[in-house]
N, C-alpha and C positions, 0 to 999 in steps of 0.2 A: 540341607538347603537353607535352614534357618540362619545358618552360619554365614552364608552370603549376605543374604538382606539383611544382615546387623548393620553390615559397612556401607550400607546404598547409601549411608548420608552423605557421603563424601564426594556424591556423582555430582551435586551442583559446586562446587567449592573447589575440585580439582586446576579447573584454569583459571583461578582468582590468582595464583602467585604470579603470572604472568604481567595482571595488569597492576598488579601491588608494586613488583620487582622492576618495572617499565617505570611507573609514576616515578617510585625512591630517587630509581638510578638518574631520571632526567633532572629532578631537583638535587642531588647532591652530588654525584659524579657524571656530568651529562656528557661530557667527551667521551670519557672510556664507554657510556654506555652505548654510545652512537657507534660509536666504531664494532662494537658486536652485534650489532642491530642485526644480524641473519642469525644468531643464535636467539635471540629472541623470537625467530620466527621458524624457527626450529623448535624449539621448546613448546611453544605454543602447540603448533601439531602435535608433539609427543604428548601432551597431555589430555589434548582433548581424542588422540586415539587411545590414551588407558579409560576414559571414557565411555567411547564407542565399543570396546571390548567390554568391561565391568560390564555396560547397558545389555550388550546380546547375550553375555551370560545369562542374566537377569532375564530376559525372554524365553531363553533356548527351558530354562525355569518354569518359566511358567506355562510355557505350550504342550511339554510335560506334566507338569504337577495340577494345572490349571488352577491359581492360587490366587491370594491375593493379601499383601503384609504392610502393615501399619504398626508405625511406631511414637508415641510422644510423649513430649518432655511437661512434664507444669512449669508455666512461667510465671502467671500471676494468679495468685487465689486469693479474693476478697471478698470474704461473705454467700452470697448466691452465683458471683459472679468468678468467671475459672478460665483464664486462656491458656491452651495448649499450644507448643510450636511441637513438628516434629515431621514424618516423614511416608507419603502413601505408594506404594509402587503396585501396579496393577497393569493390566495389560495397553488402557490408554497413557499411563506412563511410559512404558518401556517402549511401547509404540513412537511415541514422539521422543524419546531419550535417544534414539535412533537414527531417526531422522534427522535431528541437530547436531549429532555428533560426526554424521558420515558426512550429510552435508555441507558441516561445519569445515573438516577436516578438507574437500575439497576446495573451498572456497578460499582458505588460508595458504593451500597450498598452490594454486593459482595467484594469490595475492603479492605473494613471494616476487613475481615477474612484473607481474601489472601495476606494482606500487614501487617498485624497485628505483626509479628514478624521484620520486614524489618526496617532500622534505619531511613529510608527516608522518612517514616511511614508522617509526615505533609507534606514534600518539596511533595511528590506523589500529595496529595489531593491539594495543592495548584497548583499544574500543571494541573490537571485535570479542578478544577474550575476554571481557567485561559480559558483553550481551550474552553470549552462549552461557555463562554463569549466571545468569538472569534468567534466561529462558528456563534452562534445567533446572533452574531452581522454582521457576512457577509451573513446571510439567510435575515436579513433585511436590507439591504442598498437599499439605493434609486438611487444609481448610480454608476457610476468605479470605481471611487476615490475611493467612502466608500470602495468600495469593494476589490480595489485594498491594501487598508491598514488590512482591516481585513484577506486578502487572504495569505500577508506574517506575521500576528501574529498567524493565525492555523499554516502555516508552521515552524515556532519558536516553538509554543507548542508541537507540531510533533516531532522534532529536540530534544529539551527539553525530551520528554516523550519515545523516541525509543533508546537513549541513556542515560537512569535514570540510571540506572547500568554502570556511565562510568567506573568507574574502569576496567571492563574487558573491552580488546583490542577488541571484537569481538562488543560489544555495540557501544565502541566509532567508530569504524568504520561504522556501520551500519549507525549510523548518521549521519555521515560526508557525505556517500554515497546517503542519502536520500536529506540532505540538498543542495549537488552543483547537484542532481539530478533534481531536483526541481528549483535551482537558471535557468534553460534552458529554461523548459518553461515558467515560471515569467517571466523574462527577456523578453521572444515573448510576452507575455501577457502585459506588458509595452510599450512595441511597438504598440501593435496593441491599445489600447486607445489610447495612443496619435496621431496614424495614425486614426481613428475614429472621433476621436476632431477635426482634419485640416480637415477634411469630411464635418463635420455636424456643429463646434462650440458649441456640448454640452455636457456634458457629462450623464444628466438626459434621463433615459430609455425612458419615453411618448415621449422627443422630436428628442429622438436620433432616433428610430424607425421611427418613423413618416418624418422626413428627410431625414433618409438615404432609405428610400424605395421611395419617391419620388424624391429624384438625380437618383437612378438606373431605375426605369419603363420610365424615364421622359433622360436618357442616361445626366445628368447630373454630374457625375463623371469616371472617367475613371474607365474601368470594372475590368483591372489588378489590379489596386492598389486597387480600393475594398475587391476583394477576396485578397488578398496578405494580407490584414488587420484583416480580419475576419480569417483567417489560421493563423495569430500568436495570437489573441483572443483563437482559440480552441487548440496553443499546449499548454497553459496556463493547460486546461482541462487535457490534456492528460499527463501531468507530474502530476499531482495532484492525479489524480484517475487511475493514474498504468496505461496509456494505452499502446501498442505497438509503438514506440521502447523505452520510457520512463518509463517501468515498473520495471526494476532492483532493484528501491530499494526498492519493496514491500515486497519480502523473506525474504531481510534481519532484515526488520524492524519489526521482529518476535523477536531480542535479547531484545526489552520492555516488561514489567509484559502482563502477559496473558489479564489482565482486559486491558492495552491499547492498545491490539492485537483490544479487543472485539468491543474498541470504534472508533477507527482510521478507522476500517473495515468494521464497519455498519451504523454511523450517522455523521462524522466530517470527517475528512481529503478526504478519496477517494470520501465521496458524496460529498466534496465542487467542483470538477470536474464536473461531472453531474449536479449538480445547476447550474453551470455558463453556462455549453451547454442549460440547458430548459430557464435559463433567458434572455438569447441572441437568442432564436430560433426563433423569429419573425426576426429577423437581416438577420441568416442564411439563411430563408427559400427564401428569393428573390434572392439567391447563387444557381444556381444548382450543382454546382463545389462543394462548401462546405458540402452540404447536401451529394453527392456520397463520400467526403472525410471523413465526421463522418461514416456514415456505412459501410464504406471499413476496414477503422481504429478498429471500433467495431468488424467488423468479422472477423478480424483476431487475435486479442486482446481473444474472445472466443476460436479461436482452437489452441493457440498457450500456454493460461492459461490450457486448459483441457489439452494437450498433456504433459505439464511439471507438472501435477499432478501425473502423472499415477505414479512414479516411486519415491517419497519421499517418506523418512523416521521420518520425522520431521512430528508428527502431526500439532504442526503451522505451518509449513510450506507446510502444502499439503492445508492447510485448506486455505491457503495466495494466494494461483495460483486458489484454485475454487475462491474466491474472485476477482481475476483478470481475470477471464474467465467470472461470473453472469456480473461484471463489461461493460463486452464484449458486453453481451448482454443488458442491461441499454442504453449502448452508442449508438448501432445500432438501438435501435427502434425510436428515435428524425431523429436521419437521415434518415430512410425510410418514416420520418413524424409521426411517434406516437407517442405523446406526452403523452397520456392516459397512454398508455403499458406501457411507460421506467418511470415513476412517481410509476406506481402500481408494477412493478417488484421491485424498486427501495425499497419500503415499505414495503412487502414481504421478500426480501432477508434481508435486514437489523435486521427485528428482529430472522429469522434463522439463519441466521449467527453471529449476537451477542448468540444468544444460543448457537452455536456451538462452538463458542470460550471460551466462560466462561465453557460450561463441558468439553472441552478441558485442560482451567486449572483446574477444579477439578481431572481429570485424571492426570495429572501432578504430582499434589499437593500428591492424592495418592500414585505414586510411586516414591515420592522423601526418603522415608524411607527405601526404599528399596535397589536405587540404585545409591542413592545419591543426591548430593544438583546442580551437573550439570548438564545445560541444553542436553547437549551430548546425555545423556542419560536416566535425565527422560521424554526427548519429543521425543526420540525414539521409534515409534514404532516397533520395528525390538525385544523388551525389552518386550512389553507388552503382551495381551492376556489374555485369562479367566477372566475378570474383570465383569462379569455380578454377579457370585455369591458374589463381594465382594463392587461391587459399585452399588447398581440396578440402585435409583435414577437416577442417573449422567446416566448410559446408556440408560435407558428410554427415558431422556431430550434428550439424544445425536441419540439417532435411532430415534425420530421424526423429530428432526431437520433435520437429514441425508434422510428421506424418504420426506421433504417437498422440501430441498432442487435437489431431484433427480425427483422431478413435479408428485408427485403419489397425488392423490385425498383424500381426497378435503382439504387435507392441503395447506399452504397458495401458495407457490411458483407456484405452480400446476396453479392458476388461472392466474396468472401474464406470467409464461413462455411460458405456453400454448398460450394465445394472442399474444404473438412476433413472435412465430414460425407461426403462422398462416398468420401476415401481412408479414412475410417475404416469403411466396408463392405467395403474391399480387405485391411484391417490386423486387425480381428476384432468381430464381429456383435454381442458383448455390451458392446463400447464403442460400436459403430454406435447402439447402441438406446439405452445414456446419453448420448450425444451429440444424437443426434436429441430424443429427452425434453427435455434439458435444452435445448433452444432451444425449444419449447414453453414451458417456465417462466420464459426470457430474454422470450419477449411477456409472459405473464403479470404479471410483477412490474413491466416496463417500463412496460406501458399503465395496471397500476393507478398508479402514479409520476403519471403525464399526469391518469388521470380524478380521483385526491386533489387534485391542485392545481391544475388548468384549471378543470373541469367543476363542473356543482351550483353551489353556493351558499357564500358567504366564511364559513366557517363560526367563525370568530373573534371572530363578535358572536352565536354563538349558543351556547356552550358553552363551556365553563373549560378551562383546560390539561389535564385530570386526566381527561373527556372526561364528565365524568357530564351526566344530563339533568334540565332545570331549574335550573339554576345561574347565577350572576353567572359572567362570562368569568374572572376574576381570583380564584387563589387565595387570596390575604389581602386580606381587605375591608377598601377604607379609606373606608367607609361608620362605622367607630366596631366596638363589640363589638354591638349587636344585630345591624346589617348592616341589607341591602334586603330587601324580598320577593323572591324568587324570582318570576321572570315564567315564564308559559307558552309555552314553545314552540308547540301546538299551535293558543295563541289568535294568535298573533303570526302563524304562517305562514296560517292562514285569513285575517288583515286583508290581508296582503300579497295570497293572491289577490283582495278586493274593490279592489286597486289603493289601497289607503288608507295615507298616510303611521304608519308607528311613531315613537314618542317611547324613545329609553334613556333618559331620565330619569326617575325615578320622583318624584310630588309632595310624599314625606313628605323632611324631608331630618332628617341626623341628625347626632348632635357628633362631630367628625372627631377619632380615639384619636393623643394625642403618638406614639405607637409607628410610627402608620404613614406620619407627616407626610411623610417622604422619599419615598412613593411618588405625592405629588401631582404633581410634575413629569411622572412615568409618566403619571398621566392625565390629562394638560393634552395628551398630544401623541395622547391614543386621540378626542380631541374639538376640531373647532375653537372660534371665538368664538361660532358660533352654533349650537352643541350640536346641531351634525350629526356624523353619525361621520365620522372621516376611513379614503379607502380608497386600496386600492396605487394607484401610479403606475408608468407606464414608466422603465426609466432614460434614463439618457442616453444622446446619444448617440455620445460616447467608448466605452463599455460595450457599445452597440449593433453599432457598426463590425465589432469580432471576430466575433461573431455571424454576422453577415450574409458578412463572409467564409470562416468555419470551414462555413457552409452551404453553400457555392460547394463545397466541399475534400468533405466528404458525399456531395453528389450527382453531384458530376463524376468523383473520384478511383478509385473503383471502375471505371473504364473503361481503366487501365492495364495490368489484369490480363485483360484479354479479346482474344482471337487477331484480328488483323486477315485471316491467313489460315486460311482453314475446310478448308483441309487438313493442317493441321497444326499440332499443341501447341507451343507456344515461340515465337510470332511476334508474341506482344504487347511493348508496351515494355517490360514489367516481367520477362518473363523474358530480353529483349535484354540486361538492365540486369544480370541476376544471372546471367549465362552463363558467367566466371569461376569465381562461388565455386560452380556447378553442377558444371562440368567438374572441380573439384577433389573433389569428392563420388564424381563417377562416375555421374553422373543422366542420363538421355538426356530432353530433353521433345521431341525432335523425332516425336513419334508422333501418328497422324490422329484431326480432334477428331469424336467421334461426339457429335451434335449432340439425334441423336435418345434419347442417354442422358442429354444435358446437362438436357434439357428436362423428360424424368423425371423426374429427382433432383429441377430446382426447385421443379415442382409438390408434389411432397412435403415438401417442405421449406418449402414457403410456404405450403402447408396447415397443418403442423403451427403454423408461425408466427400464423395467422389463426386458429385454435380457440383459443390462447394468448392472443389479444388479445380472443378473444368469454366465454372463460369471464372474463376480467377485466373483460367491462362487464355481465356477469349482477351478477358480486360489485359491483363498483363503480361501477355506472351511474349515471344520471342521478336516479332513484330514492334511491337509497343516498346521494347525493352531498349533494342538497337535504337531505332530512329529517335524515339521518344517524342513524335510528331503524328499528332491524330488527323493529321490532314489524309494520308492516306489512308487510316482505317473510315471516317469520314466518307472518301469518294467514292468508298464501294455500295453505300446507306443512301438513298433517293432521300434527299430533305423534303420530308411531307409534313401535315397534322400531327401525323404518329409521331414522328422522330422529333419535331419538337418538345412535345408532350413528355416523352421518352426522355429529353436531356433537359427538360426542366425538374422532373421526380430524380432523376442522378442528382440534379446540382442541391436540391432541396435534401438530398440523404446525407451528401458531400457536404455540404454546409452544416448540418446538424453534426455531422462527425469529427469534424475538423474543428468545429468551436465546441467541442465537448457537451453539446447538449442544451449551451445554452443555460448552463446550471451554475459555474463559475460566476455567471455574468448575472443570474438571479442573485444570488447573493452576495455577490458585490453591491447591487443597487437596494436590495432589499434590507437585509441584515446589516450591513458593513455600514451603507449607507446612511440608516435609520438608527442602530448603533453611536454614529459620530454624531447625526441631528440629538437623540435625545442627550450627549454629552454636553452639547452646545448648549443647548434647553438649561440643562441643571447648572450650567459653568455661568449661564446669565442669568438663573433666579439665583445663585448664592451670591453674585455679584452685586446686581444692581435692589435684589431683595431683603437676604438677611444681607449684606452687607450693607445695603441702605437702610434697613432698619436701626442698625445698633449705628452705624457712621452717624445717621440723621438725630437720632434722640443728643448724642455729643453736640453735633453742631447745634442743636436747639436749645442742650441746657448752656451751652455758651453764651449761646447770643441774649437768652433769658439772662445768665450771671452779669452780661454787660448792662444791660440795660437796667438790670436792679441795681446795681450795685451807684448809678450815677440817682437814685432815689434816696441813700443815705447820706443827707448833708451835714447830721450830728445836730438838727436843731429842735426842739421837743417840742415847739409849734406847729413843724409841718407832720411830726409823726401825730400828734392831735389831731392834722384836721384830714390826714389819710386813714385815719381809726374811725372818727364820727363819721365820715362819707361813706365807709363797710358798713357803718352797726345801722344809716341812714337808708343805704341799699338793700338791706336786709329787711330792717323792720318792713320797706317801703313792698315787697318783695309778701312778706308775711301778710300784712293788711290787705293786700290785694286776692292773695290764695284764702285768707279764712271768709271774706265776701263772697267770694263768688264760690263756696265749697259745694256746693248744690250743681251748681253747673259742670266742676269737674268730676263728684261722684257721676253724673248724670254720665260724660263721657265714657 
């Protein structure tokens, strides 16, 4: 077995020749290498599946052996002081060594189709094989350092792959905003190791733990500056993995390809957060202060992600706040102490959420022929609907994902979420109740996602991006400056129910404006040759394949976390697997499973689930879906007291949701704003202060040298009688102070 782990060094390093052999070949032979550009994405897969194999080896190892191996190299030894590089594999390693490689391996292989047309078509794949090489390499560090080096080259990859599309001002921004978002907590995270190292003097986990928990039981370091240390340790976390106030730039970082939505979101960037809270939680746990500050942090990070769900339009970005809400809940169960739960939740959501996102972008994908090539509005759902008859697949993938991730049974999230809300009735009642809530609003927002863009009617050919009624679909007419009539909705959906064909063409035509000539090609592609409208299509099925297998990983994977023996907790694979970093904790799960509380909990929990998905198809039913006109859900409602009341608390939830909180906009005015003021401040005292100090002394000794200089006339008379006039004002000066010296001692 030992013979294995020799080679584990090689697991981060494997898909580096990928992005080495990408770089060479675009700077020295960039034709030939463009022209094999599908082997390159070939290889890439192949490498990071010897990966994914090598890693489950390494598992299948250790749920057996129940082991744990470290190896290191000395890099630098000077004196008292010794850095080690080298390599730790343990069950939270191979845990996420896993996860990045399976999910990786989807994501590339989807990439293949999704990027197939895009000119960045190698810089993509060389960025991606970059990050997974970053990632694996900070799942295996043996210590800060490592960690801290691999911790800002995801964030570079991140940076890299959320602004891949810089060109447009919206991408480059998003990254900017991600990156000095991120430089916050780094920065604490830099702090707090080197405040750890004056601790302990090491930076290697066995010794760092093992030290700093016997300075603190043994009051051997002051208790402030401990926790002060381990609090910039976890904002390190909390920039990483979107948590509450550090999550801003998770929405935006939706302007990268779908597929690096898919990966950022389920195995690398936001889980590098959560790996460093479960690698550091033997640290934390002798914190009582840090541990209530990860689960405060956590629960509010849940209801404040589900609350700015409820009301987007941007399927990435509805699907980017559950992300940062499941996130919520990850982060809270370490802090209440569950190390089990926020690992299995962690594994669980990763691979429903990579599914969600990749049929995210095959919806996309579909209705980019439709309504064009921007993001505006083919990730509008306000645009979509009816997509079952035209996309099954992708909806199937996307409605399981949607019911695993909403905790319905016995799909995967179901077993993972269920556990945390359970320990969060043992942890405290008034996070039990936002916990519980807030998976109510996880169906909520999830099922409305599904009923916006399955269900009803393609609502693309009945309404303009802007959503008003009666309108051409298309906000600038290139019908000329008079434009078309405006057709009737109401007449158009009664012809439909007489089964009667509709005409979009209206008979009058009109003189097409120079201004909007460029947008003819746009509607060449919304009509075929025989001025029928063209509607989505399935992708393909490259695109397809991940799909179908991230569904397998859904519905099967949640069965790793459940006891084979019903007498007792810990006899699933998943706790066999993490019985090491348990026993390092100090956790016992060997205790009897009561089956009859099990089954309480779920029906509560999957009730609230189920009112969450039914108030979602009151609001967004079949009804809602077709017309898209609250006029008549409306006339069935008596307008009283209540109902106004009633749609003023909607538009107040609706407005909080839709401007994100309102948080954006705090710190634009706040920070950003106050930021530029104090720049202004310091750019006009260096200006007008030191540089009118020193600029003024010059101009004064100037005008001094001019003005002396016309007192040397070279004649030895006037320099006499400007010498006796000093030595006259002087004396005059002196006689006067030695008289009256009484008067000025006196003063």
């Amino acid at each position: 077995m030992e013979h294995i782990y020799q080679y584990a060094w090689i697991i981060p390093f494997v898909p580096l020749p990928v992005t080495m052999s990408i770089g060479l070949g675009l700077l020295l032979v960039p034709t030939a290498t463009k022209n094999l550009r599908r082997m390159w994405a070939f290889l890439s897969v192949l490498l990071l599946s010897l990966v994914m194999v090598f890693s489950t080896d390494l598992s299948v190892q250790q749920i057996n052996g129940s082991s744990i191996y470290q190896y290191l190299w000395s890099w630098t030894i000077n004196n008292d002081f010794s850095l080690e590089f080298g390599y730790l594999i343990d069950p939270l390693a191979s845990i996420m060594s896993i996860l990045i490689t399976t999910v990786g391996i989807m994501v590339l292989i989807y990439s293949d189709n999704y990027m197939s047309y895009d000119q960045g078509y190698l810089r993509f794949f060389a960025y991606m094989s970059f990050s997974n090489t970053s990632m694996l390499g900070l799942v295996t560090s043996s210590n800060l350092i490592q960690i801290y080096i691999f911790w800002e080259l995801v964030g570079m990859c991140s940076y890299l792959l959320i602004g891949f599309w810089f060109t447009r001002p919206s991408a480059a921004n998003a990254c900017q905003k991600a990156f000095v978002t991120n430089r916050v907590g780094d920065f604490g995270l830099l702090l707090g190791i080197l405040g750890l190292y004056w601790i302990t003097g090491s930076f290697e986990f066995r010794d760092l733990f093992e030290i700093f928990n016997n300075l603190i039981h043994n009051n051997g370091v002051n208790s402030l500056f401990a926790t002060l240390c381990a609090s910039l340790l976890f904002a390190g976390a909390v920039a990483k993995s979107a948590q509450f106030p550090l999550h801003v730039w998770l929405p935006d970082a939706m302007e990268g390809p779908t597929p690096i939505s898919a990966l950022i979101h389920a195995a690398t960037m936001v889980a590098a957060g959560i790996f460093l809270v479960a690698r550091l939680l033997p640290l934390f746990t002798v914190i009582p202060y840090i541990m209530n500050l990860i689960a405060l942090i956590g629960i509010i990070t849940v209801l404040l992600g589900a609350t700015l769900a409820l009301a987007q339009r941007d399927i990435k970005r509805s699907l980017a706040y559950s992300t940062m809400s499941q996130l919520g809940y990850i982060m809270l169960a370490p802090g209440m102490g569950s190390y089990r739960a926020a690992l299995f939740h962690l594994i669980t959501h990763a691979y429903s959420k990579a599914l969600l996102f990749l049929g995210s972008g095959s919806i996309i994908h579909s209705m980019e022929p439709i309504v064009g090539y921007s993001p505006d509005k083919s990730q509008n759902m306000a645009l979509m609907g009816g997509l079952t008859k035209y996309v099954p697949i992708t909806k199937t993938t996307f409605l399981l994902g949607t019911f695993s991730l909403c905790g319905i049974p016995p799909l995967a999230c179901f077993w993972s979420k269920d556990e945390i809300l359970t320990d969060s009735w043992l942890y405290s009642a008034i996070f039990a109740i936002i916990a519980c809530s807030t998976a109510g609003l996880t169906a909520f927002y999830m099922f409305r996602t599904y009923l916006l863009t399955f269900e009803g009617h393609l609502r693309a050919y009945f309404q303009n991006y802007s959503g008003t009624k009666n309108s051409v679909f298309y906000s600038i007419s290139i019908w000329g400056k008079e434009g078309p009539k405006p057709f009737n909705r109401n007449l158009l959906l009664s012809r439909r129910n007489k089964k009667k064909k509709v005409s979009f063409f209206l008979r009058k035509t009109y003189q097409i404006d120079g201004n909007v000539r460029n947008l003819i090609r746009f509607f060449s592609t919304y009509f075929d040759n025989k001025n029928t409208p063209i509607y989505p299509h399935e992708s393909d099925n490259t695109m397809l394949l991940p799909l179908l297998i991230l569904v397998l990983f859904t519905l099967f994977v949640g069965f790793i976390g459940i006891p084979f023996d019903q007498e007792r907790m810990g006899s699933d694979i998943l706790s066999k697997w993490l019985t090491p970093s348990i026993n390092l904790l100090h956790n016992n799960l060997n205790y009897p499973v009561d089956w009859y509380e099990f089954v309480t909990n779920a029906i509560f929990s999957v009730s609230i689930a189920y009112f969450g998905i039914y108030i979602a198809s009151l609001f967004y039913g079949s009804v809602y879906s077709s017309l898209h006109n609250l006029d008549l859900i409306n006339s069935f409602v008596k307008k009283g007291p209540k109902r106004i009341f009633l749609d003023q608390i909607i538009n107040v939830i609706y407005n909080w949701s839709y401007n994100r909180g309102y948080i954006d906009v705090f710190y634009a005015t706040s920070i950003t704003k106050g930021i530029r003021g104090l720049a202004e401040l310091t750019h006009f005292f260096d200006r007008r202060v030191i540089d009118g100090i020193t600029n003024g002394i010059g101009v004064a000794s100037f005008f001094v040298g001019e003005g002396i200089k016309y007192l040397g006339g070279g004649r030895i008379s006037s320099y006499l009688f400007v010498y006796l006039s000093y030595v006259s004002i002087f004396l005059v000066i002196y006689y006067f102070l030695s008289i009256h010296s009484d008067l000025f001692r006196f003063i």
